[in-house]
C-alpha positions as CSV (number, residue, x, y, z in Angstrom):
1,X,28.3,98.4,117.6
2,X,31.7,97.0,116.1
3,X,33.5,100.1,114.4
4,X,35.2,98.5,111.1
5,X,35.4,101.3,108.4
6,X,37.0,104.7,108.7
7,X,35.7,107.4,106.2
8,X,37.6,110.2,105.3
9,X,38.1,113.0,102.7
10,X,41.1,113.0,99.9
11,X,43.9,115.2,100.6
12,X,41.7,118.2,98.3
13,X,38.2,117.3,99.9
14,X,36.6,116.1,96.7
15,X,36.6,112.7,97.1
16,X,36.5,110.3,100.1
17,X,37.8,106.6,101.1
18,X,36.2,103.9,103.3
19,X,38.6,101.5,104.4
20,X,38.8,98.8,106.6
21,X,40.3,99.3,110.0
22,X,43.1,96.3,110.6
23,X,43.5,95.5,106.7
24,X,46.6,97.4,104.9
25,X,45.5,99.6,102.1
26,X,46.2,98.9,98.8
27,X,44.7,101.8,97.2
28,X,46.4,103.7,94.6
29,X,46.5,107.6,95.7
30,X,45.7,109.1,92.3
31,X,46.5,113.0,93.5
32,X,49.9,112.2,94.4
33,X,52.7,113.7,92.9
34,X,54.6,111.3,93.9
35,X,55.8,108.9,90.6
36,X,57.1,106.0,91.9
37,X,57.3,104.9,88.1
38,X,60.5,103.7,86.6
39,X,62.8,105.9,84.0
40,X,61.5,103.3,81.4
41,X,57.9,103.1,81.7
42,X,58.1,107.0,81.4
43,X,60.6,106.4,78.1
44,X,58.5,103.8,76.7
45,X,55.3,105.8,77.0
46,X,56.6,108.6,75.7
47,X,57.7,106.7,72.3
48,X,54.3,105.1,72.4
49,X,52.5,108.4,71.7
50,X,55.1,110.1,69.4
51,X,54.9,107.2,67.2
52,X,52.2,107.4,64.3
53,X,50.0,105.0,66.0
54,X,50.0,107.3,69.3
55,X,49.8,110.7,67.6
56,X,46.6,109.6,66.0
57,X,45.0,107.9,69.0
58,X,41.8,109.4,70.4
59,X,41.1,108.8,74.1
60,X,38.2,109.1,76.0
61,X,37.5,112.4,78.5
62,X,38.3,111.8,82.3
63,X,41.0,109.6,84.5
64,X,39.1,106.3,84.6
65,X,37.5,106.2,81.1
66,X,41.5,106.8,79.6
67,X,43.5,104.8,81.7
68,X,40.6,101.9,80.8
69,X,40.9,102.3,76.9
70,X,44.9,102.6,77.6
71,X,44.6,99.1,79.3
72,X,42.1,97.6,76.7
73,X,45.2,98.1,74.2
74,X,47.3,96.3,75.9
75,X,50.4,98.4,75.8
76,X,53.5,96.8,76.7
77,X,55.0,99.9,79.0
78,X,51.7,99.3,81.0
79,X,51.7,95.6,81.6
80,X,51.4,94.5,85.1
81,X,49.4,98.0,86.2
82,X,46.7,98.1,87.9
83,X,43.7,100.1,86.7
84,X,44.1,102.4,89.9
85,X,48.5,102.5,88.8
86,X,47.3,103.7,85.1
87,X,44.4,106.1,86.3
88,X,47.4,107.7,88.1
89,X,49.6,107.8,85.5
90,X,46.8,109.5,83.8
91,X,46.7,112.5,86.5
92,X,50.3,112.6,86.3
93,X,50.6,113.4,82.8
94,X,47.3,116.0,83.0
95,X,48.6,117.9,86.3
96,X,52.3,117.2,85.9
97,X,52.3,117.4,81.7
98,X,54.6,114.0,82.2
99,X,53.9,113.4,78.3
């Protein structure tokens, strides 16, 4: 039979990817610790959630559920992100304590 996905763990085993062989992927590696964010985003996020409206925010448990709600409110410093971009923001700030 024709071979057309490759399966394979995350870099830490607890998650795996199917991708299609001969198509570039465009997934968003949310373990990195790479942030290939600008200076500015970083900046304007963290004035977001010193402000009054950001110290009193309450967000959801987990990556996806956060960076979701973040999107919903249509936050300037996000705008043009991708839901996969803004989940790894997310892990950035939890394992990296970016904010």
């Amino acid at each position: 039979g024709l071979e057309v996905l490759d399966a394979s763990p995350s870099e830490g085993g607890a998650d795996w990817a199917a991708r299609l062989r001969g198509v570039p992927s465009m997934f968003v590696d949310i373990y990195s610790p790479e942030d290939p964010y600008p200076a500015d985003m970083w900046a304007a996020a963290a004035a977001y959630f010193s402000s009054p409206a950001g110290r009193n925010l309450s967000l959801p448990g987990g990556r996806y559920a956060c960076a979701r709600d973040l999107l919903r409110r249509q936050l300037p410093f996000l705008a043009g992100l991708t839901l996969g971009e803004v989940c790894h923001i997310v892990q950035l700030c939890i394992s990296h304590k970016k904010l």
